[in-house]
Structures are given as structure tokens and as C-alpha cells.
N, C-alpha and C positions, 0 to 999 in steps of 0.2 A: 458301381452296382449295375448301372447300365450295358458297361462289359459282360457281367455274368449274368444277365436277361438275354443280349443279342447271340451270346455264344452258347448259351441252354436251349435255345429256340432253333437256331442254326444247328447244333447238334442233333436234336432229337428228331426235327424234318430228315437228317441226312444216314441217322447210324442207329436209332431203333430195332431193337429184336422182335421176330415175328414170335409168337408163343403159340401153342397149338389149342391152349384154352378157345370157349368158344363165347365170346363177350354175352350178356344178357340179349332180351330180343330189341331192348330201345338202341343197343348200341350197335352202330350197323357200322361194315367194313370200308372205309375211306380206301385207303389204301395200301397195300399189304403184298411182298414178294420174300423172298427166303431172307431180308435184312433188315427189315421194317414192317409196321404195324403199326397203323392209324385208323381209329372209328371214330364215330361221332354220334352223338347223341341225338336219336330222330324226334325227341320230346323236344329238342331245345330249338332245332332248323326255325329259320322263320327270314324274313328280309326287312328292311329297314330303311322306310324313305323309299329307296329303289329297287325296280328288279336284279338290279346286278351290285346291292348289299347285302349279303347273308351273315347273319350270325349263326354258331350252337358251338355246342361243347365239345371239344378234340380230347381224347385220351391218344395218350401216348405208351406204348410199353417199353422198358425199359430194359437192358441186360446188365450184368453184375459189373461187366466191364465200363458202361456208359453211366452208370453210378458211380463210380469212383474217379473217372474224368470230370462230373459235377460237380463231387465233391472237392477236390481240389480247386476249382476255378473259383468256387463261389465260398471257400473257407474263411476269407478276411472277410467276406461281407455277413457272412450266414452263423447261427451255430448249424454246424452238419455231424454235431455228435452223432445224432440218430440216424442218421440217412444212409446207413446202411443195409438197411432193410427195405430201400425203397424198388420197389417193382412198376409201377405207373405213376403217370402222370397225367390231370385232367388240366386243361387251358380255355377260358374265353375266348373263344377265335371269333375275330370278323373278317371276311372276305370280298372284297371289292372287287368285281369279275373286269368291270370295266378296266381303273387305272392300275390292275393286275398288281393287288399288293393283299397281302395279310400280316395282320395282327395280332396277336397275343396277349394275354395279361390273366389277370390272377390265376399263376400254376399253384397248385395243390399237387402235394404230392405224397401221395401213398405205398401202405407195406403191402404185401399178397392177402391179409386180411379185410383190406379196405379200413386198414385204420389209418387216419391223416398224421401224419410227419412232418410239412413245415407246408406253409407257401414264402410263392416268392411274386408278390403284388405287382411289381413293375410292367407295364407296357412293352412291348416291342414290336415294331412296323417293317416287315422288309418287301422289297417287292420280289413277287413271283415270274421269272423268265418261262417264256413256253417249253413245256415237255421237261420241268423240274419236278420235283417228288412235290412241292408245296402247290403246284397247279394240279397235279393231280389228285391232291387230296382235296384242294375246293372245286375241282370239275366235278369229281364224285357229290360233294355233297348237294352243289347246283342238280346236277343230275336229279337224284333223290327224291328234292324240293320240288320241282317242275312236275315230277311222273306221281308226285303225290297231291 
């Protein structure tokens, strides 16, 4: 299970679709190029013990192709009958600026309706090398938090 936590996480920081929708006004744009699409939720930002722990909530969007690479991976562990309709995915992210790592856990994942499809509760911890998509997406939200 831990396999298809660390490889859903590592996939969707690496191969996300941008979608041209334009997220609500809480969900603001983490980071986003013509292959990817991360926001995070500016209701949720906040720190924790230190200036350099941030939590909030990461949605991730998702393309038809990177759903059926999910699906496959996490088929023994999951029912994935349904998950073919899935278009995002929202995760608990914390962010540790200092010992340059993020975390993950309870993904939830949803159809284009916002109606919930499965989660998948597990953890996952990896660290963030400089100038990777995942440092960009917690620089951004550091950002954010500080100018707000």
C-alpha cells in the first residue's frame, strides 16, 4: 500500500494536467505550466510550531491518462471500479521549508462534479530537492502565507 501512496504522490507532483477551468477564489495557483496544475487552498494555509511548517490543502488535477496509470498501480490494494471518472485530487500537505520535505496523506479523490470517489488515507514523506516541481509548489504557498 505504501508503494501506491509513494508512486500516486510522485506521480501527480511530476505529470498533472493543466486544465483551463479557473479553480474557486480560496483556491489559488501553486503551480502551474502547460503539464501540471497545483493550487492550494488559502482557507486551509497556516504554520505549525514553526515558521518553516506549513500546512493546507493541495488539489491536484488530473488527466484521463494519469488516472488509468493510478488505476493500475493501486488495483490490488483499492476497489478502483469507479475511478474512472476521476478528474482531481485534494491532499493534506505539510511542508517543512527548513528540512526541505513534504508530506501527504488523506487524498480524496474526485469526479468533475465534485462528487468523492475513493480516498486513499496513507502518508507519504519525500523530500524536496531545489528547483523540483514540489519546492515550487511549497515556495508558492510559503510565499502566499508571508504576503498575507
Amino acid at each position: 500500500m505504501k508503494f501506491c501512496i509513494s508512486f500516486l504522490c510522485s506521480l501527480l507532483l511530476l505529470m498533472a494536467v493543466a486544465f483551463a477551468e479557473t479553480p474557486p477564489g480560496n483556491w489559488q495557483v501553486a503551480y502551474k505550466d502547460n503539464i501540471s496544475a497545483f493550487y492550494f487552498d488559502t482557507d486551509s494555509v497556516r504554520t505549525v510550531g514553526s515558521s518553516d511548517v506549513l500546512i493546507a490543502e493541495l488539489k491536484t488535477e488530473m488527466s484521463p491518462d494519469m488516472v488509468q496509470v493510478l488505476i493500475e498501480k493501486c488495483r490490488e490494494q483499492y476497489d478502483t471500479s469507479s475511478w474512472g471518472n476521476i478528474k482531481y485530487m485534494v491532499s493534506s500537505t505539510k511542508c517543512n521549508l527548513k528540512e526541505k520535505t513534504l508530506s501527504s496523506k488523506n487524498h480524496r479523490l474526485y469526479d468533475a462534479k465534485g462528487n468523492l470517489i475513493g480516498i486513499l488515507p496513507d502518508e507519504d514523506v519525500s523530500n524536496v530537492p531545489d528547483g523540483s516541481v514540489k519546492s515550487k509548489v511549497y515556495t508558492a504557498i510559503s510565499q502566499w502565507l508571508y504576503e498575507n
